[in-house]
C-alpha positions in Angstrom: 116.4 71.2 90.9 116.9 67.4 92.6 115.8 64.3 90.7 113.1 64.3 87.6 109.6 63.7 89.9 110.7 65.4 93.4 110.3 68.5 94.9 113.2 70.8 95.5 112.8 73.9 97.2 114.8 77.0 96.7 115.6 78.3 100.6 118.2 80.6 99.6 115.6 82.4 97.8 113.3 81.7 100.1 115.8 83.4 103.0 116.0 86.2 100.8 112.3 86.7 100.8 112.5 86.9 105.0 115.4 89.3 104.5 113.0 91.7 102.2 110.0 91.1 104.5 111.6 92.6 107.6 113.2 94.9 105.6 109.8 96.0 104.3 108.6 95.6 108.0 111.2 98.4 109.2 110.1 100.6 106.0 106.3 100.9 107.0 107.5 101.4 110.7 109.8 104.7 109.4 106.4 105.5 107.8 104.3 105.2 111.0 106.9 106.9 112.7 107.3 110.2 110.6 103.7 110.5 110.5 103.8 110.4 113.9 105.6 113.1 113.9 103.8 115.0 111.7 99.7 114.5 113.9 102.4 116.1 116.8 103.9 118.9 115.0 100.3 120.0 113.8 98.5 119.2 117.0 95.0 118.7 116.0 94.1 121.4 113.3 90.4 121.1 113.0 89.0 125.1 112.7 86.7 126.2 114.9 84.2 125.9 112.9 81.1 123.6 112.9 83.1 121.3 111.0 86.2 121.1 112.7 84.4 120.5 116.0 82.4 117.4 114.6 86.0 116.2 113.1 87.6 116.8 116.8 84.9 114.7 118.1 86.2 111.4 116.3 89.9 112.5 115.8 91.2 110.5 118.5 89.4 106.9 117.6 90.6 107.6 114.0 94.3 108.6 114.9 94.2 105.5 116.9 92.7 103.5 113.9 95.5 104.8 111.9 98.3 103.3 114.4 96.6 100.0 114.7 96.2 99.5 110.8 100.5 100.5 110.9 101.1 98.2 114.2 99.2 95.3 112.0 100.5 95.3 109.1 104.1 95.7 110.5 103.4 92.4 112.6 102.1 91.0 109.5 105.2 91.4 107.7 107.3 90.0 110.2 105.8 87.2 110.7 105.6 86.6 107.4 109.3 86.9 107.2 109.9 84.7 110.2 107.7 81.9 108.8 109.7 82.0 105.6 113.2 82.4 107.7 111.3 79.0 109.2 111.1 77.4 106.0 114.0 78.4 104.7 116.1 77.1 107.8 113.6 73.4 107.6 114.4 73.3 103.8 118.0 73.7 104.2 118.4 71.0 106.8 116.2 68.6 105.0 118.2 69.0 102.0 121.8 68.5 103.9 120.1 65.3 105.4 119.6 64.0 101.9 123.2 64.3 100.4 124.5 62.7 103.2 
């Protein structure tokens, strides 16, 4: 911590927290991706029943639901960890202006 009444922010800490938010970003996108793979591999396995042909009739707007709800949160997260990498980097600086 700096002098008794001032703020001191911890950007190594806070670096760390963009490190683990792309990280986490590159996790959910692994996720996206296998399950991907998996709607492929099984095609679209509604029946042909009455029930799997009302299913088939929204199937497509909910896959695409699906990938948008992935695609958002993995933008989420890396903006989140570029705002902090942001911070950090402003933090840093301002504190190396301050000791001289």
């Amino acid at each position: 911590m700096g002098q008794e009444g001032s703020y001191s922010a911890q950007w190594a800490n806070i670096r760390q927290g963009a490190v683990v938010a792309k990280e986490e970003a590159e996790h959910v996108r692994k996720v996206r991706d296998a399950l991907r793979d998996v709607f492929i591999a099984e095609g679209r396995p509604m029946g042909d029943d009455q029930y799997g042909a009302e299913f088939e009739k929204s199937f497509p707007l909910r896959t695409k639901a699906i990938f948008k709800g992935f695609e958002d949160y993995i933008d989420e997260l890396e903006g989140v960890g570029d705002g902090m990498r942001v911070n950090a980097n402003t933090y840093e600086a301002a504190e190396i202006d301050t000791q001289g």
